[in-house]
Each structure stands twice: as C-alpha cells, then as structure tokens.
VMD Tcl script that draws the C-alpha trace (Angstrom):
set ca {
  {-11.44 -70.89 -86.79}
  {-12.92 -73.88 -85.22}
  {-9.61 -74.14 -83.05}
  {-9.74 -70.56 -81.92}
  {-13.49 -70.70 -80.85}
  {-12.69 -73.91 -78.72}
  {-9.42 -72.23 -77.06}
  {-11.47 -68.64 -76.06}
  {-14.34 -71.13 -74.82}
  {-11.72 -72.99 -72.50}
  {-10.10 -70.06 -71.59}
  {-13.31 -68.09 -70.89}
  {-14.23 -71.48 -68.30}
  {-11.44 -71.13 -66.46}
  {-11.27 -67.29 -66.13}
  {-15.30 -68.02 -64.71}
  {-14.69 -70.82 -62.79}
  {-11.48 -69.12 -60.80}
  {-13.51 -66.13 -60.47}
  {-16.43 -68.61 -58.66}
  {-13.64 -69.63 -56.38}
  {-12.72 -66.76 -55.67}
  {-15.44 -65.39 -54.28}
  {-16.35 -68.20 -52.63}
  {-13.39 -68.52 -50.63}
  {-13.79 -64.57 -49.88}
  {-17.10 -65.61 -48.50}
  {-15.86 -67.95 -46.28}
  {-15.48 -67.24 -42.33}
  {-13.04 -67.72 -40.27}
  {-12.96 -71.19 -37.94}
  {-14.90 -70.11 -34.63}
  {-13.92 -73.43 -32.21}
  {-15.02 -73.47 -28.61}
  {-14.31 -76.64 -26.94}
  {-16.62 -77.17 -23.66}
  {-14.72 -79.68 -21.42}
  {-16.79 -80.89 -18.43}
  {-14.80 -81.85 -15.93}
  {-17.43 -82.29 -13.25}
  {-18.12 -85.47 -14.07}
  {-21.89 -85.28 -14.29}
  {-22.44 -87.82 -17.40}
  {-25.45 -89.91 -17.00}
  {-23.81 -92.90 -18.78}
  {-20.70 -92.57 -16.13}
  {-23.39 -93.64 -13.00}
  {-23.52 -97.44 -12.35}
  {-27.42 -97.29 -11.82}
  {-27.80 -96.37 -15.38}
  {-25.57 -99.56 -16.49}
  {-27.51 -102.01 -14.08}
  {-31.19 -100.84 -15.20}
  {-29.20 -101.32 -18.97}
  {-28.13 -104.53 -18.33}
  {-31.05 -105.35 -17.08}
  {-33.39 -104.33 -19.30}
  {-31.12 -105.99 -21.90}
  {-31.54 -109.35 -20.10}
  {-35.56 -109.09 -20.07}
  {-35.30 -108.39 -23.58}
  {-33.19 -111.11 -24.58}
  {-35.35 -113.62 -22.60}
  {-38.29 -113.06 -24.06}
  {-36.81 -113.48 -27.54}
  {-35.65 -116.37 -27.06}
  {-39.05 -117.76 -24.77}
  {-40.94 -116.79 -28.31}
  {-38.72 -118.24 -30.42}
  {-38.87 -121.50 -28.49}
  {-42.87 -121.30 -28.03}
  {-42.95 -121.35 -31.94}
  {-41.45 -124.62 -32.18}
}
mol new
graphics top color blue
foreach p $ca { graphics top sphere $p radius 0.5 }
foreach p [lrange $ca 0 end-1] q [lrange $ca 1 end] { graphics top cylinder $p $q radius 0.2 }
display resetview
C-alpha cells in the first residue's frame, strides 16, 4: 500500500510540475530585439580631449599617492 501511495505521489509531482511549465512557457513573449547602431560617431570616450583630461587627471592622482606615501616615512 505503502508502494502505491509513494508511486501516485510521484506521479501526481510530475503531472503538477509539467503543468507549471507549461504555463509558464505559454506565458512567455516572444524575443522583441532592436539593435540601435550609431554610426555617427558621436561617443564621448572616442574624442582625444576626453583621454588627455583622463590621463591627466590619472597622473595628479597618482602623484599625490605616492608624495603621501613618501611624507609618511
């Protein structure tokens, strides 16, 4: 009896569980992909001003890391 109770449990699982995936995938929309390509060019990291000021700051920055470290010795 034991057997048959365990068997109608398993099968009533996966009767339950396909019929959650089921509607789940009916749920699900279709793939809506719209691809913007900008071919004007207008990117702010593509100007060499932005780089320089970049670089710069990046120099300060590492300067005065290293002018503290030093001070502390």
């Amino acid at each position: 009896m034991k057997t048959i109770t365990n068997t109608l449990a398993k099968a009533a699982l996966f009767l339950t569980s396909l019929f959650i995936s089921m509607v789940s995938f009916a749920q699900e929309k279709s793939a809506n992909i719209d691809v913007d390509v900008n071919t004007k060019g207008d990117n702010w990291y593509a100007q060499p001003w932005v780089w320089i000021v970049g670089g710069a700051v990046f120099i300060l920055l590492l300067v005065a890391l290293l002018k503290s470290n030093r001070a502390k010795e």
